[in-house]
C-alpha positions in Angstrom: 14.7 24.9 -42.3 17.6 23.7 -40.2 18.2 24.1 -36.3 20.2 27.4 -35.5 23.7 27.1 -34.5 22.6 28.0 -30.8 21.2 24.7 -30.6 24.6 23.2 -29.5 23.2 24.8 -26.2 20.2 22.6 -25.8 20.4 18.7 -24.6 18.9 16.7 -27.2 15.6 15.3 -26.9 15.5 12.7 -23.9 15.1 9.3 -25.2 11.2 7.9 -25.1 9.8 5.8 -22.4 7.5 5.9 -19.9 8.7 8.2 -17.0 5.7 10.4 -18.0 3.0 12.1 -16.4 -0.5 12.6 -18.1 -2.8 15.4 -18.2 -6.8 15.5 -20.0 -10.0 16.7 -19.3 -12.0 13.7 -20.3 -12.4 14.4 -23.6 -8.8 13.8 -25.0 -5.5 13.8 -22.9 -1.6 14.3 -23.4 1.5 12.8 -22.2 4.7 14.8 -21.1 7.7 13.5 -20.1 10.1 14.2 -17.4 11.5 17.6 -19.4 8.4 19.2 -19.6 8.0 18.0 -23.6 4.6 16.8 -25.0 5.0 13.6 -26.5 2.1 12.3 -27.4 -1.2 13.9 -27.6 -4.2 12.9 -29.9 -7.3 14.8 -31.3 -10.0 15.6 -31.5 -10.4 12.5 -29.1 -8.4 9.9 -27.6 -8.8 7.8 -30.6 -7.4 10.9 -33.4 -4.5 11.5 -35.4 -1.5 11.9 -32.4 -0.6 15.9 -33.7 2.1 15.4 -31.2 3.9 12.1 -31.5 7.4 11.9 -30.6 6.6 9.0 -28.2 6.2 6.6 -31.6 8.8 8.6 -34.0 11.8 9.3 -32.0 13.8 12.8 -33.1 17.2 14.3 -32.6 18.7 17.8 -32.7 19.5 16.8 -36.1 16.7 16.4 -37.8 15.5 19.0 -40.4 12.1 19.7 -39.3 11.1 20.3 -43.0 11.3 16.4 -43.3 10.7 15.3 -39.7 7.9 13.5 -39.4 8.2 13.5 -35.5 6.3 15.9 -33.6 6.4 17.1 -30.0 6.1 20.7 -28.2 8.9 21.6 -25.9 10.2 24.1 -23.9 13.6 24.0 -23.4 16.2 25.3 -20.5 19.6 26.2 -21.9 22.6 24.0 -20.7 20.3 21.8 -19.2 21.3 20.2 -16.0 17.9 18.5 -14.6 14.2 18.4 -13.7 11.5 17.4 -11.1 8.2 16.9 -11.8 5.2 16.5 -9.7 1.3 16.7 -10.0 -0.3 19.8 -8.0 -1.7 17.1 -5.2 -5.3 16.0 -5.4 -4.9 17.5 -9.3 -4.6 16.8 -13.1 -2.4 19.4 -12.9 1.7 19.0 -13.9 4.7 21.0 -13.2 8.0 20.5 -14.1 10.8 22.3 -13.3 13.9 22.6 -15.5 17.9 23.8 -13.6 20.8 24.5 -16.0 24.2 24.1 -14.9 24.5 27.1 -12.9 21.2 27.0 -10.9 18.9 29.0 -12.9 15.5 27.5 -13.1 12.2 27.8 -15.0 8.7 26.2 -14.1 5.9 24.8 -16.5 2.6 24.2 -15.6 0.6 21.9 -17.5 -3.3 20.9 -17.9 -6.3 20.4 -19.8 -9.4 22.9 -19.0 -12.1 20.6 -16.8 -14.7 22.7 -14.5 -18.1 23.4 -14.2 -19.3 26.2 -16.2 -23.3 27.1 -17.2 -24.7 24.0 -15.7 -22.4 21.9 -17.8 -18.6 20.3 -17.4 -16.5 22.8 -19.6 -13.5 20.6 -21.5 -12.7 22.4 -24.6 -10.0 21.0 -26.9 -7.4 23.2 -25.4 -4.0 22.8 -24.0 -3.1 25.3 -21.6 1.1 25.5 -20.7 2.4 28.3 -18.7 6.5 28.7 -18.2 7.7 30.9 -15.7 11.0 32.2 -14.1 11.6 31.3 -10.9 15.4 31.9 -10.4 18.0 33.4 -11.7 17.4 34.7 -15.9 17.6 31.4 -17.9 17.2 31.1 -21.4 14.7 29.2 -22.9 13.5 27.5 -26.5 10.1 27.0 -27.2 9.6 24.2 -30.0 6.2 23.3 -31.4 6.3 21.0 -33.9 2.6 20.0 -35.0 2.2 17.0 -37.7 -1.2 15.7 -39.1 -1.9 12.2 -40.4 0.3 10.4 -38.0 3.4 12.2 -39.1 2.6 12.4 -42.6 1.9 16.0 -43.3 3.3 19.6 -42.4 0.6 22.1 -41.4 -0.1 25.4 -43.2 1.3 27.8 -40.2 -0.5 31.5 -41.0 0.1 34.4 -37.8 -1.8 36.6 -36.4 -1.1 39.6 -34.1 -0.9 36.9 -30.7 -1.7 33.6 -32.2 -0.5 31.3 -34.8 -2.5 29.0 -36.8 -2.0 25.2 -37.8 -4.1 24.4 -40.7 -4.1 20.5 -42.0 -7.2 19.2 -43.8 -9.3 17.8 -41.3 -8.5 19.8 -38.3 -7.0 22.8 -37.8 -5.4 24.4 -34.4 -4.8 27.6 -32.5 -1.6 28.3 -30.8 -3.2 31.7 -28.4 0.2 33.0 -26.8 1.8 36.3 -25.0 5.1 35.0 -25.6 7.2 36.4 -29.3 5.8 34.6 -32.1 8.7 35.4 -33.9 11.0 33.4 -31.5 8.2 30.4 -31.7 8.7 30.1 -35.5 12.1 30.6 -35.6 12.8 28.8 -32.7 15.6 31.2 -31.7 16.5 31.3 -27.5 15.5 34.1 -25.4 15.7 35.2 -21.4 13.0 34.2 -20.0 12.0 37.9 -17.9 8.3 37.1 -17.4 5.4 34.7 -17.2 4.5 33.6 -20.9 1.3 31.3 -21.4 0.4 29.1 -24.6 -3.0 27.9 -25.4 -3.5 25.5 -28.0 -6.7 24.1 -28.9 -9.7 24.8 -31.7 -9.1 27.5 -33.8 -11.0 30.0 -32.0 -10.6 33.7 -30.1 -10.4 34.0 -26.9 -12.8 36.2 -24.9 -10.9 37.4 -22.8 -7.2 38.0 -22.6 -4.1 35.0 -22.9 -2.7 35.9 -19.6 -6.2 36.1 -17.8 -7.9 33.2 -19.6 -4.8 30.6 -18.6 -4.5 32.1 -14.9 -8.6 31.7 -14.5 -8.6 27.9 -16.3 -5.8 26.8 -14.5 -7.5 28.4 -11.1 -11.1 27.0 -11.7 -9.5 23.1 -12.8 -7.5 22.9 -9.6 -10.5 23.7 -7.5 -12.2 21.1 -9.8 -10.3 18.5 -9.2 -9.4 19.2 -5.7 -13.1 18.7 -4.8 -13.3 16.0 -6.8 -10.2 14.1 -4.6 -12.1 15.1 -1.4 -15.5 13.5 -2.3 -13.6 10.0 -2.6 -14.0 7.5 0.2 -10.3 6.4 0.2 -8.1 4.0 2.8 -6.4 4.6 5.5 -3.1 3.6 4.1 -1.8 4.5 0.7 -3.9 7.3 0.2 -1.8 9.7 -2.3 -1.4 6.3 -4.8 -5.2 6.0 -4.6 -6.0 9.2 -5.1 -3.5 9.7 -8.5 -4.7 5.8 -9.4 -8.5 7.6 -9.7 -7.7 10.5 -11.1 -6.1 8.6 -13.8 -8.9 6.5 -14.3 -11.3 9.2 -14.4 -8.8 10.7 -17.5 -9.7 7.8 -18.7 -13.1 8.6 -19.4 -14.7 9.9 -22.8 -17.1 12.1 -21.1 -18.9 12.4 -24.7 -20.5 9.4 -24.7 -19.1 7.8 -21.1 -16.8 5.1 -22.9 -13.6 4.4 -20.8 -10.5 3.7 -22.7 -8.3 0.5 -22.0 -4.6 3.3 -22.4 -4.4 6.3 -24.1 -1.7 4.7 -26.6 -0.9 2.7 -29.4 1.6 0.4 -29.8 4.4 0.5 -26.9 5.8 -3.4 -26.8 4.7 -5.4 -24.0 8.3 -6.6 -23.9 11.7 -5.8 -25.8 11.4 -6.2 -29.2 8.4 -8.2 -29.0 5.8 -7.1 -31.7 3.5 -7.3 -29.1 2.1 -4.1 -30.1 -1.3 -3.1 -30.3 -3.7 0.1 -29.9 -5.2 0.1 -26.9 -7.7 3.8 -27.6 -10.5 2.1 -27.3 -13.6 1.0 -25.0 -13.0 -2.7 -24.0 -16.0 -3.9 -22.0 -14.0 -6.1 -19.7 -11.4 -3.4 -18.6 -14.2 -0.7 -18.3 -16.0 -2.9 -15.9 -13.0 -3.0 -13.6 -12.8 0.7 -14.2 -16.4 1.5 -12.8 -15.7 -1.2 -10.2 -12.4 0.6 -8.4 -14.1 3.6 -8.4 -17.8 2.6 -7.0 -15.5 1.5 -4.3 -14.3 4.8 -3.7 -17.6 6.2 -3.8 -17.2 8.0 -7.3 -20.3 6.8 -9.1 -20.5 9.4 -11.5 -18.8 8.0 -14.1 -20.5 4.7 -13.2 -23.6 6.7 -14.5 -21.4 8.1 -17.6 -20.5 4.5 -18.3 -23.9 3.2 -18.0 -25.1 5.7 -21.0 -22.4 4.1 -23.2 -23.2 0.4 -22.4 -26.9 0.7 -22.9 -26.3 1.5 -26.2 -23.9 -1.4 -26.8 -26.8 -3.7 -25.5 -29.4 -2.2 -28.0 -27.4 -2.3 -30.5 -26.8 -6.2 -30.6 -30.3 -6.7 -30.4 -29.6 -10.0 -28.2 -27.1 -11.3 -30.2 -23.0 -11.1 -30.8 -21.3 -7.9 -29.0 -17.3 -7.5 -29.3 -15.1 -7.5 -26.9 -14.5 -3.6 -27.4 -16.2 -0.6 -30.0 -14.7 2.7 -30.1 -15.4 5.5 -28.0 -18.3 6.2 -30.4 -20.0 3.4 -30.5 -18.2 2.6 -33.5 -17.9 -1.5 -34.4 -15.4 -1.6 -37.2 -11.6 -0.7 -35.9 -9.5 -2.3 -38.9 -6.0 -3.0 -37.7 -3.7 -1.2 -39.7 0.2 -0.5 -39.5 1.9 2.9 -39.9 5.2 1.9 -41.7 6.4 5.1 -41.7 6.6 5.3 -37.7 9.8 3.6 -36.5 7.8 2.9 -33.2 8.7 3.3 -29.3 12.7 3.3 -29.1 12.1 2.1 -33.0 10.5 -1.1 -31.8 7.8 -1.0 -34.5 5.5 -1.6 -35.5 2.9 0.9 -35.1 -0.6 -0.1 -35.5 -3.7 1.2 -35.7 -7.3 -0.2 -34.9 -7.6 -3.6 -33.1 -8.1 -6.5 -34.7 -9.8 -8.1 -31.7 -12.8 -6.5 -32.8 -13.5 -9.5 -34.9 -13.2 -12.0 -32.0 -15.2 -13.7 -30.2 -14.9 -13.2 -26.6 -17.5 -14.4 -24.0 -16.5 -13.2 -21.2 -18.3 -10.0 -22.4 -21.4 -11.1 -21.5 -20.3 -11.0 -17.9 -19.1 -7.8 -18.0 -21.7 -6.0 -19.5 -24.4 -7.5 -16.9 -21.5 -6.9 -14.1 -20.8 -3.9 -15.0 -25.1 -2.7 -14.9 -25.9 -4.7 -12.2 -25.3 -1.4 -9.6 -27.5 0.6 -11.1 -30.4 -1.3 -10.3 -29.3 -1.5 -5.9 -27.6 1.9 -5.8 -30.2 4.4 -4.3 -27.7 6.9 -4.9 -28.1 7.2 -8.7 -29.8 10.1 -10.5 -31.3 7.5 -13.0 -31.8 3.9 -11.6 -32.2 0.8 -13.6 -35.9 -0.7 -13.9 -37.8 -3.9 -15.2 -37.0 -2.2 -19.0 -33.1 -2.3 -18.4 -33.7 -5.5 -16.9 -35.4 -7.1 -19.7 -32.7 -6.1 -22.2 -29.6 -7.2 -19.9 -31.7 -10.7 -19.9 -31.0 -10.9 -23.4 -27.6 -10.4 -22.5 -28.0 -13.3 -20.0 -29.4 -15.3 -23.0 -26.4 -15.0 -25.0 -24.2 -16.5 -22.1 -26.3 -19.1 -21.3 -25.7 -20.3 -24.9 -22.0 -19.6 -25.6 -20.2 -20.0 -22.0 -19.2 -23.7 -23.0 -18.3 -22.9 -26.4 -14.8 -22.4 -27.9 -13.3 -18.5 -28.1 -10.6 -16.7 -28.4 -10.2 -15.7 -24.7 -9.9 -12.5 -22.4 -5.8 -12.4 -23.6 -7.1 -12.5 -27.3 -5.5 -15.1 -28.6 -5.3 -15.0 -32.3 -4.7 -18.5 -33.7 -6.8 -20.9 -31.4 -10.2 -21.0 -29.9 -10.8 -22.8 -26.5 -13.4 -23.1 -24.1 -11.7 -21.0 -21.5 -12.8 -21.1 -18.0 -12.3 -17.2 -17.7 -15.1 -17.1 -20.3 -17.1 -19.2 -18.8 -16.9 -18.1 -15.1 -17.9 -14.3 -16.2 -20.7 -16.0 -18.3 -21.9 -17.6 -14.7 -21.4 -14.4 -13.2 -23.7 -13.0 -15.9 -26.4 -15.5 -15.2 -25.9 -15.0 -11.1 -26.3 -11.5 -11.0 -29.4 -11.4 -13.0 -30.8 -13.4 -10.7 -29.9 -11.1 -7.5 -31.2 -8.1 -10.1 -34.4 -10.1 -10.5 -35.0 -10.7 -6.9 -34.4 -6.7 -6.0 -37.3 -6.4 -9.1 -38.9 -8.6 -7.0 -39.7 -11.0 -10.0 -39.5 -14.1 -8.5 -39.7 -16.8 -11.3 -37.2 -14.4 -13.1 -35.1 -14.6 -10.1 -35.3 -18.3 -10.0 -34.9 -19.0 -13.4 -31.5 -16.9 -13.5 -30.5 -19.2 -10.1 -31.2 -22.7 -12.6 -28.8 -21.3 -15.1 -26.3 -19.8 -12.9 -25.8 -23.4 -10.9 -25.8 -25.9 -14.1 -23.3 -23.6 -15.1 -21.4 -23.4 -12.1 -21.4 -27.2 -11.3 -19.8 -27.7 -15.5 -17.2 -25.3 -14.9 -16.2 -26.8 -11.3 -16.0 -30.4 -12.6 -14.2 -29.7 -16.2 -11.9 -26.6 -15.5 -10.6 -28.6 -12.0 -7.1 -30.4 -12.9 -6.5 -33.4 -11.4 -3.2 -33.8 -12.6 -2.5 -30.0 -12.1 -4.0 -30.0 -9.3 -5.0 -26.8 -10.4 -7.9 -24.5 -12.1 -6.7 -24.5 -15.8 -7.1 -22.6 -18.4 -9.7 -24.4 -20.4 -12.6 -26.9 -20.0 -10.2 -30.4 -20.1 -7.4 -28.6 -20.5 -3.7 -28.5 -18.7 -2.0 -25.0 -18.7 -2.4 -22.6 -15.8 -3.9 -19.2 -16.5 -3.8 -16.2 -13.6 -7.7 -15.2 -14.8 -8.8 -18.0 -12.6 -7.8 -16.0 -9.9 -11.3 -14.0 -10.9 -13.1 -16.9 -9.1 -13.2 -14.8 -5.9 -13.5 -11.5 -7.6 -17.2 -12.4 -9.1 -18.0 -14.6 -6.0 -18.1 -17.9 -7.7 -15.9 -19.8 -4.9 -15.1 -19.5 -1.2 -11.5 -18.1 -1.4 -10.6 -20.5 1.7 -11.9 -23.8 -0.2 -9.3 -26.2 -0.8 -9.6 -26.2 -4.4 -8.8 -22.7 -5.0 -5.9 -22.1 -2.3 -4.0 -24.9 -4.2 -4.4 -22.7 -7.6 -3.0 -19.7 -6.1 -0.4 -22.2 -4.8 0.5 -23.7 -8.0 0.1 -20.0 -9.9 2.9 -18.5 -8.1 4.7 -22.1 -8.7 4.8 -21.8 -12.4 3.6 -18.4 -13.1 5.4 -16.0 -11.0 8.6 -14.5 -11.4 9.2 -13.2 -7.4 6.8 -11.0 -6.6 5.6 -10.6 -10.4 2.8 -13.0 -12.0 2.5 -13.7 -15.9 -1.0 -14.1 -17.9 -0.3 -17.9 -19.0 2.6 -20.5 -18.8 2.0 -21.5 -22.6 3.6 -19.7 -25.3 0.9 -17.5 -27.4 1.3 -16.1 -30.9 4.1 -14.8 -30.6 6.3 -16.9 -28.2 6.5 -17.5 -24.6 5.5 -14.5 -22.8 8.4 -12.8 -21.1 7.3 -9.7 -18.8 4.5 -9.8 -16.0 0.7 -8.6 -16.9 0.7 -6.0 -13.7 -3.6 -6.5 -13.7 -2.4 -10.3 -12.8 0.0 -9.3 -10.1 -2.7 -7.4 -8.5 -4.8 -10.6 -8.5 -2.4 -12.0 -7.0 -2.2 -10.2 -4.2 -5.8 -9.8 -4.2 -5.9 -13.8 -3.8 -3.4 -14.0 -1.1 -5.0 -11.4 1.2 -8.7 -13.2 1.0 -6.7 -16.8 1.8 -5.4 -15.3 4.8 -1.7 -14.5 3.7 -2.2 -11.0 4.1 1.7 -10.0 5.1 2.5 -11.9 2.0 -0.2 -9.9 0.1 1.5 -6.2 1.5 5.3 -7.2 0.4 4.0 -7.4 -3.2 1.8 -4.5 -3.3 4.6 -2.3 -1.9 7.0 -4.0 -4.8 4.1 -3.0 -7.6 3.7 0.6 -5.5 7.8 0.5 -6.1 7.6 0.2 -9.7 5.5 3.0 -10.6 7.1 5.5 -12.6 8.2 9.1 -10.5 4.3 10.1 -10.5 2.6 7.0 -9.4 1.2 5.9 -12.9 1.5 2.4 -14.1 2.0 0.4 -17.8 0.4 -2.9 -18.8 3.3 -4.9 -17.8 6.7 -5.2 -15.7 9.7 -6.8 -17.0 10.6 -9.2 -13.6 14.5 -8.4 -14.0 15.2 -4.7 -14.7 11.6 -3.5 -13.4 11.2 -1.4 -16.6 7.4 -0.9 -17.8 6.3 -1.7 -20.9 3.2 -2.2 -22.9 0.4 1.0 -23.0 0.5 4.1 -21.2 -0.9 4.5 -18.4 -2.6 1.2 -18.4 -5.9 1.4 -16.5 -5.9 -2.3 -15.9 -2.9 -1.6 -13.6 -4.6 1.7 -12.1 -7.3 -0.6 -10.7 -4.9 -3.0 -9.2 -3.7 0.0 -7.3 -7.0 0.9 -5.9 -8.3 -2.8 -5.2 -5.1 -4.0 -3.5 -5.1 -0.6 -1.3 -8.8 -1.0 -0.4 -8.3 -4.6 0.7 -4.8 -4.4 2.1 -5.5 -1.1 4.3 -6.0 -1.3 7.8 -9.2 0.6 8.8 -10.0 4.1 9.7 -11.2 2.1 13.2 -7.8 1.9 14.0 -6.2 5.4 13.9 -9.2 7.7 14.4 
């Protein structure tokens, strides 16, 4: 089937990148760009085939959608002129509004069902987009394109009286709508007149009607999340980028099993051209540490608890021995790394992979982060199920593992794939693994626990003071011995292992921002990886940064940056992995939760008090 003639009408597709807003439910989340058009969008589950994945296979007016393998859902304003786009505030929930050239205007409203319903979160595998008029009669084009097996295969498309059905081999979907299912599979324009709603998700009836069921979901989610903003304990300053910052971490979150994902995407470059592309779907135990830190500091512990669930699991399951750096959202351990040759990639900067190799490393930082990321559960009187002496004695098998491996060579929090060193980012979160049990022990009151924990934790920290100090550098390095600088040092302070104001430390932040930073902007490493000399900033870096800076007492110098980082942000306050330092673009995944966190830490820490105003 070829485009109608009409089509000449229509702007073409906008090109791909990351001026995108995202919407979810915690069970699987989509991302819409700046014209209203879904993008990218996998299921069942974060992890799934992408049904929608123009993000990764770029399309044009052109192509014959018989042999696209690109795949988006649009709705389209005739002689289109511009848009805005904005969240509902406090909300998940997106609207976008589309002008032609001669005024007329349409609205869509996006989300994901989330509200509590029977004792129980309701987040069905639904989609829920309503268009409506709201000036002058504009004529619109509604274009879903639905692909299974990452672009690979059409659907079987069967109608019904008000819905149409998508049936691929493993999954198949509902499209419920009021709006002419003949204009939908033709894709022919029409004046919009009314209020038309489209619910796609399991192939399933409704119970009630289309119109009533998407007015009452979209209703009961912006209550949801409305009172789920107000029961944050946010800053003074900065509050609106908190509050997107958490809602975007909470998206984040695989409600099922209470895994957190690193980004909802697979392979956008972290630079031009780089190949630096990887799939970041998956639960990494480092980043979801961060995660459930930012938001215990706002006072939203539930998805601590959700996490929890998720990590125990991890810790049984290695039976005191190896864990990986990340599993998927299942629990699952084995995420071959494969590439999709047939995707041309972001902007056709392939390629497109999926799984992560870094499954296979060995990563001992991890160690760290799981006790870190536990250790609140067993101080927190606020949780419905603390931690006891059973949790404990399984983290101290945890503890175990550090205490063997933290001086031994590995592959590194940046996951390097051709050399093993002992990196002092490994070894400090092994220390913190070891120091932490031992507070844990002494809350237990279990004192020659406590005190054996305390022996570990200071041999420990006395090696990686004397061999990760650089003489020559003058400088915390990268490595036990070694010379190159590396921004994870800047974790010292973060896990407590150093006074921020000793001498030692205020000259690494000095010499960081020597040979690291590109103006406000700070890179991982100085030494070129893999793949080259790194050429964009890691944002998670710059916010350590700034982090470092305030706790030395250069505050002012602290605030310039974080407004620069706030400054970069795309138009609804979400974030990427990385910055290029020159042209400001993002890059890498989408929306990064790394960066999130930097947004809530540097706000927390930067913000004058409540005190002051109130």
């Amino acid at each position: 089937m070829t485009v109608a003639a009409d089509s000449v009408h229509f702007a073409p597709p906008a090109e791909p990148s990351l001026a995108m807003g995202v919407i979810g439910n915690c069970a699987f989340s989509a991302l819409i760009d700046a014209r209203g058009r879904i993008v990218w969008c996998c299921l069942p589950r974060f992890d799934g085939d992408p049904v929608f994945n123009a993000l990764l296979e770029p399309s044009s007016d052109k192509d014959d959608r018989d042999t696209s393998q690109s795949s988006a859902f649009a709705i389209e304003i005739e002689d289109f002129a511009h848009s805005k786009q904005w969240y509902e505030p406090n909300t998940a929930v997106l609207r976008t509004q589309l002008f032609d050239k001669s005024g007329q205007a349409v609205e869509i409203t996006d989300f994901a069902p989330r509200f509590y319903s029977r004792s129980r979160f309701f987040r069905p595998m639904t989609l829920v987009r309503r268009v409506r008029n709201i000036h002058g009669a504009p004529r619109i084009r509604v274009s879903l394109d639905i692909r299974f097996d990452w672009g690979r295969r059409q659907p079987l498309i069967t109608q019904g009286s008000n819905h149409l059905r998508y049936v691929g081999d493993a999954l198949t979907l509902r499209l419920n709508t009021d709006a002419p299912l003949s204009h939908l599979l033709s894709r022919q324009p029409f004046v919009l007149t009314r209020e038309y709603n489209f619910l796609l998700g399991a192939d399933e009836s409704l119970a009630d009607g289309i119109a009533d069921t998407a007015r009452l979901f979209e209703q009961e989610t912006v209550s949801y999340w409305r009172k789920w903003s107000q029961r944050l304990h946010i800053p003074l300053e900065w509050q609106a980028a908190v509050i997107r910052a958490a809602i975007t971490l909470k998206l984040s979150l695989f409600e099922d099993t209470g895994a957190i994902v690193a980004a909802m995407t697979t392979s956008i470059p972290e630079a031009p051209g780089s190949q630096r592309n990887w799939d970041y779907r998956f639960c990494w135990l480092r980043d979801a540490f961060f995660v459930v830190r930012a938001l215990n500091s706002l006072s939203e512990v539930g998805t601590l608890e959700d996490y929890l669930r998720w990590l125990s699991n991890v810790v049984v399951q290695a039976k005191g021995g190896h864990i990986q750096p990340l599993y998927g959202i299942g629990l699952e351990r084995e995420l071959p790394e494969a590439v999709m040759a047939h995707l041309s990639g972001y902007r056709g900067m392939g390629p497109v992979r999926v799984g992560n190799q870094a499954q296979e490393h060995f990563q001992h930082d991890v160690y760290g982060n799981v006790v870190l990321g536990a250790a609140q559960a067993f101080h927190d009187h606020r949780l419905l199920h603390r931690a006891g002496l059973a949790e404990f004695k399984r983290l101290e098998e945890v503890g175990e593992q550090a205490a063997r491996t933290y001086d031994k060579p590995d592959a590194g929090m940046w996951e390097l794939r051709t050399r093993a060193r002992v990196h002092t980012s490994s070894a400090l979160m092994c220390w913190a693994a070891c120091d932490r049990l031992g507070k844990i022990a002494r809350t237990l009151k279990l004192p020659e626990r406590a005190a054996y924990w305390q022996d570990h934790a200071q041999r420990m920290q006395e090696r990686i003071l004397r061999e990760a100090w650089s003489e020559e550098r003058q400088a915390f390095t990268e490595s036990f011995g070694g010379l190159g600088l590396d921004a994870s040092v800047l974790l010292m302070i973060e896990v407590g292992f150093i006074d921020p104001k000793d001498p030692r430390f205020i000259a690494t932040v000095d010499a960081l921002e020597t040979h690291l930073c590109d103006g406000p902007y700070m890179r991982r490493y100085e030494a070129p990886d893999d793949f080259g000399k790194p050429e964009t900033a890691f944002n998670i870096c710059t916010f350590w940064r700034i982090d470092a800076l305030a706790r030395i007492g250069r505050k002012e110098q602290a605030r310039e940056i974080f407004e620069t980082m706030l400054g970069v942000r795309n138009h609804l306050g979400l974030l990427s992995e990385d910055t290029h330092p020159v042209t400001g673009e993002m890059w890498g995944n989408f929306p990064q939760t790394y960066s999130m966190v930097g947004i809530i830490n540097a706000a927390v820490r930067l913000s004058a008090p409540w005190e002051s105003q109130v």
